[in-house]
VOGU-3710 file (C-alpha; in Angstrom, 3 decimals, decimal comma):
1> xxxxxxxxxx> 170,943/38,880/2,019  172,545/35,533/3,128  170,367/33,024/5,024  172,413/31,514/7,583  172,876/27,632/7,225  170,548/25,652/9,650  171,794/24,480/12,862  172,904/21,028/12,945  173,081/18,458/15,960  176,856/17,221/16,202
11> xxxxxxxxxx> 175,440/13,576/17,414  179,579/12,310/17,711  180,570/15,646/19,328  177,646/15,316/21,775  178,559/11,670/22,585  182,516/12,503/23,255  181,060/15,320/25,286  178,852/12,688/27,684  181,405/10,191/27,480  184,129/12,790/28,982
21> xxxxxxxxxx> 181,420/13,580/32,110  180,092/10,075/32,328  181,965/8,869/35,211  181,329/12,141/37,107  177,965/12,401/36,691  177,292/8,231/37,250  179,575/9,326/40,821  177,041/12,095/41,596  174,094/10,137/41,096  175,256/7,214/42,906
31> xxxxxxxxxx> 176,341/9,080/45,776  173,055/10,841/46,231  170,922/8,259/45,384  172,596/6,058/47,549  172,650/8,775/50,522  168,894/8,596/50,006  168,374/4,992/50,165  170,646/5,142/53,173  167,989/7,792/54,796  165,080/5,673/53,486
41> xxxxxxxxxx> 166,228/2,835/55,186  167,659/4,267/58,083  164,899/6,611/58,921  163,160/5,944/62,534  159,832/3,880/62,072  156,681/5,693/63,608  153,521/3,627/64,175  150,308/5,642/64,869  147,528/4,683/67,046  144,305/6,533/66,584
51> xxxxxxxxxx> 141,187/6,566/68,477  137,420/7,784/67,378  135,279/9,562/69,878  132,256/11,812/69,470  130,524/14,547/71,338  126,892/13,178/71,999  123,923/16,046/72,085  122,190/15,825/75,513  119,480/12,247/76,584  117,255/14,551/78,063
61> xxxxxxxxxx> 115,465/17,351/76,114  116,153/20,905/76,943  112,593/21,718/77,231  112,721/19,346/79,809  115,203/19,610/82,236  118,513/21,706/81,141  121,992/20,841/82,139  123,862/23,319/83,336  126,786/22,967/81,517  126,445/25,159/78,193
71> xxxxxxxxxx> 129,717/25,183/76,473  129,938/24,760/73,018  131,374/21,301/72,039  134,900/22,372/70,526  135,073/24,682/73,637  134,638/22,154/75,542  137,377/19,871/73,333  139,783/22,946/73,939  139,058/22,770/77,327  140,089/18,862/77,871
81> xxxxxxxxxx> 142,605/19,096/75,325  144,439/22,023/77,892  144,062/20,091/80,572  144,797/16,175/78,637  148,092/18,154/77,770  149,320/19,929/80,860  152,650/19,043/81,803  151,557/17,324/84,899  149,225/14,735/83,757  151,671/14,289/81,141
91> xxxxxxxxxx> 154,834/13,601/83,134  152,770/11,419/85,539  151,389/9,574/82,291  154,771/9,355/80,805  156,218/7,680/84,407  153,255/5,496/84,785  152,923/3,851/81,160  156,937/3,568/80,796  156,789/5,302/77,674  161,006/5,888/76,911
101> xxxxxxxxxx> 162,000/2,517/78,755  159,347/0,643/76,398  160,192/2,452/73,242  163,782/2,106/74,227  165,241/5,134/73,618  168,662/6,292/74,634  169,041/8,544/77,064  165,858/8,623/78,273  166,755/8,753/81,582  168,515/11,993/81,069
111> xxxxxxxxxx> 165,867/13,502/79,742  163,886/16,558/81,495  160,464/17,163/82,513  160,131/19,747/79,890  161,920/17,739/77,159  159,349/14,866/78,142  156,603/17,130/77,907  157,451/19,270/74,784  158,330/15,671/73,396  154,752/14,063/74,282
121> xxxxxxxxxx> 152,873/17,368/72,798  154,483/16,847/69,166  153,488/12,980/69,552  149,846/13,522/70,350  146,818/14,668/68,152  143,514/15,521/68,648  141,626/16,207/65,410  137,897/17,105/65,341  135,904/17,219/62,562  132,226/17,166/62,136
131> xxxxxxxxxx> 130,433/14,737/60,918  127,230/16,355/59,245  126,927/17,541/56,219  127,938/21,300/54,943  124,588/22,494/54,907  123,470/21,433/58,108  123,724/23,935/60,777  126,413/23,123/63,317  124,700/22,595/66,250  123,165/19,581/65,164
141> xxxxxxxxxx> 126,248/18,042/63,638  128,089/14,999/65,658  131,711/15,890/66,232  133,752/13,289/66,099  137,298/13,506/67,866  140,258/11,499/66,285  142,867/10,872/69,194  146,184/9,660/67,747  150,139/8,680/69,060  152,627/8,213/67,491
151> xxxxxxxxxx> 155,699/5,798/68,500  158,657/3,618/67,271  157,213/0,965/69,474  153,133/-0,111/68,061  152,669/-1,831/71,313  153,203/1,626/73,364  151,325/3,903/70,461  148,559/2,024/71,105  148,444/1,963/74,697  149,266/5,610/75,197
161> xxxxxxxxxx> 146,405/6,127/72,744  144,121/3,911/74,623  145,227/5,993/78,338  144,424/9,225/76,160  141,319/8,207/75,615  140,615/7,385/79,510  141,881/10,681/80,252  139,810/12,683/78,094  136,489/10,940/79,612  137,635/11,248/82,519
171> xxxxxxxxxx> 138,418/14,753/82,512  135,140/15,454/80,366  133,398/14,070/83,369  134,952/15,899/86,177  134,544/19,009/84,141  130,448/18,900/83,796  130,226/17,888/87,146  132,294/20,573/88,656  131,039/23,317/86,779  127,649/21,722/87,426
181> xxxxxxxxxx> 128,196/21,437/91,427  129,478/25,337/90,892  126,346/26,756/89,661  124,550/25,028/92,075  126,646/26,037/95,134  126,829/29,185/93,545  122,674/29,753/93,797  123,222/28,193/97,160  125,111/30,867/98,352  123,160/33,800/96,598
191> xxxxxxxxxx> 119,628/32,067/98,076  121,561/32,603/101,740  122,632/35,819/101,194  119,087/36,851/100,037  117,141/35,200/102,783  119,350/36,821/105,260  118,640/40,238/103,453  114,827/39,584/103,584  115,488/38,977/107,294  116,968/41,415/107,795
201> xxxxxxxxxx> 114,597/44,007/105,593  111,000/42,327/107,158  112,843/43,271/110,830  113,411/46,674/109,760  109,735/47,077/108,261  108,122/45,986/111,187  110,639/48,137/113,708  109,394/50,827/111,758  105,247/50,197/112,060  106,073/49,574/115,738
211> xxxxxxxxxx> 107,968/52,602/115,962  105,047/55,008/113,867  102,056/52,711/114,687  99,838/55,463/115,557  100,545/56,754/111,897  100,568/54,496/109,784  98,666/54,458/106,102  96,670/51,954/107,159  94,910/53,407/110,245  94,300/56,601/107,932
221> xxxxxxxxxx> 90,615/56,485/107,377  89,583/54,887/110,922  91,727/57,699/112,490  89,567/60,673/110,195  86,433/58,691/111,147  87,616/58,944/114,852  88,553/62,363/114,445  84,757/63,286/112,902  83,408/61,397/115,537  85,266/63,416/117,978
231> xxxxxxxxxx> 84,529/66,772/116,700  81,297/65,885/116,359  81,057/64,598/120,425  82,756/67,522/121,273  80,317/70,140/119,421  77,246/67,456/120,827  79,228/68,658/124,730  79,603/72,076/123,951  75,726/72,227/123,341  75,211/70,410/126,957
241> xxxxxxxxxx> 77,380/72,457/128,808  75,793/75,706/127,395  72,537/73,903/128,328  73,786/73,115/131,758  75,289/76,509/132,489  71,668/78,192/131,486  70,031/76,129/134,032  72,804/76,896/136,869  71,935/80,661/135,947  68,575/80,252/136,130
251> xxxxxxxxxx> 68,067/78,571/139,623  70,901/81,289/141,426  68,552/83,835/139,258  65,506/82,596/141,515  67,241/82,190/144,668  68,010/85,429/144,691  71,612/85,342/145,663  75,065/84,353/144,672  76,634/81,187/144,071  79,576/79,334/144,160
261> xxxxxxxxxx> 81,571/78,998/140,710  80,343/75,761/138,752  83,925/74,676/139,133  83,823/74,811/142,897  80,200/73,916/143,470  81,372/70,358/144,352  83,982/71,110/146,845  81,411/73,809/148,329  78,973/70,917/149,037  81,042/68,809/150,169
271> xxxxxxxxxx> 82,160/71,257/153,434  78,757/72,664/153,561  76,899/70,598/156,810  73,908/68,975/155,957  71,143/70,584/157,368  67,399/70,879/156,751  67,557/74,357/155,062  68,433/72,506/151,936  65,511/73,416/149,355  64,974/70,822/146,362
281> xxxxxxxxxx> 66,840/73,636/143,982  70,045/73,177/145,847  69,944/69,778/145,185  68,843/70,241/141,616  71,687/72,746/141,331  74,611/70,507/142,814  73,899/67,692/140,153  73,472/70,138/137,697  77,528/71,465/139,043  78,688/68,183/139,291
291> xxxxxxxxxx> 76,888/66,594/135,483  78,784/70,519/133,792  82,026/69,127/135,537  81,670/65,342/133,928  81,248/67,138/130,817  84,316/69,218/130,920  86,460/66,777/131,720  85,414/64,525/128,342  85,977/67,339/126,325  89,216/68,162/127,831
301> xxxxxxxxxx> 90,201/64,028/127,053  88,522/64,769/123,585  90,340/67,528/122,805  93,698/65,699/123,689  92,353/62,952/121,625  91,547/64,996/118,787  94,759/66,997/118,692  96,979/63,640/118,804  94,634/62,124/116,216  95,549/65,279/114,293
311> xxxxxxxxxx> 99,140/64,882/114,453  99,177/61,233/113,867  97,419/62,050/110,424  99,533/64,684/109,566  102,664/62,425/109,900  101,097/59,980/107,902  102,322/61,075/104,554  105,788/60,861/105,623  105,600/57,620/107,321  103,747/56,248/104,339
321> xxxxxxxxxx> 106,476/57,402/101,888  109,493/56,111/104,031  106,970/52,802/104,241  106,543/52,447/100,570  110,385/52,728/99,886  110,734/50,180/102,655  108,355/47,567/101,112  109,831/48,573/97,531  112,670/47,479/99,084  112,132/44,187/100,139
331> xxxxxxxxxx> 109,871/43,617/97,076  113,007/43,868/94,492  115,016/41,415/96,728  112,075/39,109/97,122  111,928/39,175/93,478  115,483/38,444/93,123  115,078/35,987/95,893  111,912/34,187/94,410  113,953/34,125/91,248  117,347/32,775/92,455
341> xxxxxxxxxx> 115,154/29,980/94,127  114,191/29,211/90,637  117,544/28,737/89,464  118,890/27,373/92,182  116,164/24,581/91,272  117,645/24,131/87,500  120,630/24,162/88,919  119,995/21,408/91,402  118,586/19,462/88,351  121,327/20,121/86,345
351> xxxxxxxxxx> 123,599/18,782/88,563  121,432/15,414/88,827  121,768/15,321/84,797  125,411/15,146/84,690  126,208/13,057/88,176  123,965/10,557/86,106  125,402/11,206/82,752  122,628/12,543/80,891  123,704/15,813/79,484  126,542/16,001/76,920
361> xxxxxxxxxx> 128,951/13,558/76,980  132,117/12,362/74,787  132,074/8,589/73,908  134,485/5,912/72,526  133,137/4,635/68,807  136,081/2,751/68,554  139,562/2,153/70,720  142,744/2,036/69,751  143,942/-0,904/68,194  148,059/-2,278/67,478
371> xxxxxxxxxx> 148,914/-1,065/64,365  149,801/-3,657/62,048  152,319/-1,281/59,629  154,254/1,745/60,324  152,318/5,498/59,263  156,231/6,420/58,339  158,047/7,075/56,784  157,006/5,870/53,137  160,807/4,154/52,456  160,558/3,756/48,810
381> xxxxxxxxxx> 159,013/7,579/48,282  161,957/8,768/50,201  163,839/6,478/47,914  162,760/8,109/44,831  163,055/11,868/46,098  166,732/10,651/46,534  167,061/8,993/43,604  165,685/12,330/41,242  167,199/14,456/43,441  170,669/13,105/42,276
391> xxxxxxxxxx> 169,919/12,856/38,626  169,236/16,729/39,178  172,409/17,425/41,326  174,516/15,120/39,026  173,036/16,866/35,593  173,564/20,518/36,783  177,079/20,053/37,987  178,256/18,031/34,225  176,197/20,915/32,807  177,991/23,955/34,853
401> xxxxxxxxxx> 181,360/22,534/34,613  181,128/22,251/30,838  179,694/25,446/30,284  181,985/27,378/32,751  185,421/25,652/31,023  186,560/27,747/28,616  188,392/25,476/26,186  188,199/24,748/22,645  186,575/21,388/22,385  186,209/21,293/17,967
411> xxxxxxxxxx> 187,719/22,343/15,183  184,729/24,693/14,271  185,218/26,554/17,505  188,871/27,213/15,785  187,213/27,831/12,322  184,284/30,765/14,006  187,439/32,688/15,593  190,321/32,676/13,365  187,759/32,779/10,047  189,869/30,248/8,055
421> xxxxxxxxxx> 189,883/26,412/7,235  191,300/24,161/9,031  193,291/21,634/7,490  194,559/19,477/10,606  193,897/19,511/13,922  195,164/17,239/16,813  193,791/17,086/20,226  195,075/17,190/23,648  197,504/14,246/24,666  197,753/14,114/28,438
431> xxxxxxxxxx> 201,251/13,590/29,685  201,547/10,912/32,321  201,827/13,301/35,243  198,358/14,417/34,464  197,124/10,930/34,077  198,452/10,359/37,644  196,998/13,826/38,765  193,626/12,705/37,966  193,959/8,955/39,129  195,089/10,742/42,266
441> xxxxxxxxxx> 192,009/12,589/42,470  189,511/10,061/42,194  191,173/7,887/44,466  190,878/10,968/47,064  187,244/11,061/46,387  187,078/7,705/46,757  188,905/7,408/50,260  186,443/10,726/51,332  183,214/8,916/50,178  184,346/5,291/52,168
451> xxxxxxxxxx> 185,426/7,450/55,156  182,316/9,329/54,955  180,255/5,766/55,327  182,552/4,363/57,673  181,930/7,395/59,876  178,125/7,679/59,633  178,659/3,652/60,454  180,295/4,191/63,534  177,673/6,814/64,601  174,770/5,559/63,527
461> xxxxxxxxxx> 173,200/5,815/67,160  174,176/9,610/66,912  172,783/10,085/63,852  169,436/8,401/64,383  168,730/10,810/67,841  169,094/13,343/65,421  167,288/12,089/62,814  164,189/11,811/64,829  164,764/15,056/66,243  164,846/16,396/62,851
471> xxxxxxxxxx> 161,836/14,904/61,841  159,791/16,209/65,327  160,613/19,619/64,573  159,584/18,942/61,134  156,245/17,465/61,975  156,298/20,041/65,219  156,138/22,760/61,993  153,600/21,055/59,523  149,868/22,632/59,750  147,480/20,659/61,298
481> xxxxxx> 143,602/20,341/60,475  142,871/20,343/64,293  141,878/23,918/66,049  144,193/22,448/68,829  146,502/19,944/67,836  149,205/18,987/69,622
//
């Protein structure tokens, strides 16, 4: 078995091979290196302006006196952040501050409300990040806010920073206090309503012991005293008027004769003439007619007594029931009232704490400041991305056009297909009308690269709008480390 010879590097071949591509791939390079240079230098410069706030914890202890206000603290961010970035304030921010005639961009005054807007909300950043340590729990963690612009213009980055700043206190401000002045107008409201319903509930209890008075719970046990006492009375006047009746029989028993009914005993004296007939048991009689008559009529007022006594205790149960729901009744809502008093109290506290600023608040650590260098773009990294990218656009090209030609370039590629020696071989001689040919190409490429330039020249102003357009939507795209940036 033959061992096939070792491969060998043709060092000349491999030179006549670079020198043939040389020029092409030295074009290549240039070109794209020098179209990133061009970008490096010609790319828009952004200055950034950033701002450090932080969300202080409350002055006053909870177990002290509570605000109110209970959101979380990046709730709360989210909150002002909506409202920092709504296209009102923005516009009226963007008109006030001067922010396109400043920067001087073209066309500014062209521009729309919403272009303004969507413009401002790529520009802007609000980054929180908390300042304790991983372990701590997050309540107790500072949370610092970084507020950042960005702009051609340093002067106006940092300004529009700064007027971030003031509207994010200012809106953290209004915020607590409204919500604060809520709750309390809220309890206001629900300590009206209630106090009108305990009005209205005490009226209707004591329409109702007016309207049962005679039966009411309360009366229960002197009524069934009463009610003994009157039985009792009334058994005491039966025993008199049996007594009394006895007597009356007795003295008509010894007179011998009949007389009058006890009922009309009285009215029979009274037409009878006086004379001197009358015998001492007449007399005793009459009184004894007119004390049985006395004693009738209490027992007839007893017995009306007792029998309306009697009904008022049997409608007690009833009355006492609808009475107890009644009072149930106004119990719960005092409850609710006593307890809505209570909050309305916290709530009137509450909404001390904030007026005064001494709940949770957000606070400037440090402003924004001018910006002594641009934050982009880095010119000379740009520079080097163009600069690689064309040693990798100017090697693959040389290396796909020589491997897609399908020439002989060697005598050994003759020698591997025919199988024999060769004894002489002579390469290609160009004729003059190729020479020409490929003068006449490269001075086409030449006159399409210089046209090229002199066109991107003439439109530079063109071509930087959308270059920074470009690059918003870029940044517009890139994640952020903020729950809500911009």
């Amino acid at each position: 078995m033959t061992e096939d010879p070792p491969v060998q590097l043709d060092l000349g071949f491999v030179l006549s091979r670079i020198r043939r591509w040389v020029l092409l791939f030295l074009f290549l390079l240039i070109l794209v290196s020098g179209i990133g240079v061009v970008v490096a230098l010609t790319l828009p410069t952004v200055y950034r302006a950033e701002a450090l706030l932080v969300v202080e914890s409350e002055q006053i202890p909870d177990d002290l006196a509570a605000s109110t206000v209970q959101t979380n603290a990046r709730e709360q961010l989210q909150i002002i952040e909506k409202r920092v970035l709504s296209r009102e304030v923005l516009v009226r921010m963007a008109d006030r501050l001067g922010i396109y005639a400043a920067e001087g961009r073209a066309g500014a005054e062209q521009m729309s409300s919403g272009e303004v807007v969507e413009d401002l909300r790529m520009r802007i950043r609000m980054m929180p990040s908390d300042s304790g340590t991983a372990g701590a729990p997050a309540e107790t963690d500072a949370l610092l806010v970084r507020v950042m612009f960005d702009s051609p213009d340093a002067d106006v980055a940092a300004r529009v920073a700064n007027e971030l700043v003031t509207q994010i206190l200012e809106v953290d401000v209004a915020t607590r206090i409204q919500i604060a002045r809520q709750t309390q107008e809220f309890f206001e409201q629900e300590v009206a309503r209630l106090e009108k319903d305990l009005s209205t509930r005490s009226m209707e209890i004591q329409g109702f012991k007016e309207e049962n008075i005679e039966a009411l719970p309360d009366s229960l046990v002197f009524r069934r005293e009463d009610l003994a006492m009157i039985e009792a009375r009334m058994v005491q006047l039966e025993r008199d008027r049996r007594i009394l009746l006895d007597q009356i029989d007795r003295i008509d028993r010894l007179t011998g004769g009949l007389a009058p009914a006890p009922g009309d005993a009285g009215e029979e004296a009274a037409d009878a003439p006086i004379s001197g007939r009358v015998t001492t048991r007449d007399v005793r009689r009459s009184d004894l007619v007119t004390e049985l008559s006395y004693v009738d009529q209490e027992r007839e007022q007893l017995q009306g007594r007792a029998e309306g006594l009697r009904a008022t205790i049997a409608e007690t149960p009833r009355v006492a029931i609808r009475l107890e729901a009644l009072e149930r009744d106004y119990a719960n809502v005092r409850s609710q009232y006593d307890l809505a008093i209570a909050n309305l109290a916290k709530a009137e506290i509450g909404e001390l704490i904030e007026s005064l600023a001494k709940g949770r608040r957000i606070s400037v650590i440090e402003q924004a400041v001018r910006p002594d260098r641009p934050f982009s773009p880095d010119r000379p990294k740009v520079a080097l991305i163009g600069v690689l990218a064309g040693l990798l656009i100017a090697g693959g090209v040389v290396l796909a056009l020589e491997m897609l030609r399908g020439v002989i370039r060697r005598p050994q590629d003759i020698e591997s297909v025919i199988g024999a020696q060769m004894i002489v071989t002579l390469p290609h001689v160009r004729t003059r009308r190729e020479v020409m040919m490929g003068r006449a190409v490269w001075a086409l490429v030449f006159l399409v690269v210089a046209g090229a330039g002199a066109l991107t020249w003439q439109n530079r102003a063109q071509i930087d709008r959308f270059q920074t357009l470009v690059i918003e939507k870029i940044r517009g795209l890139l994640p952020t480390d903020s729950a809500g940036g911009a």
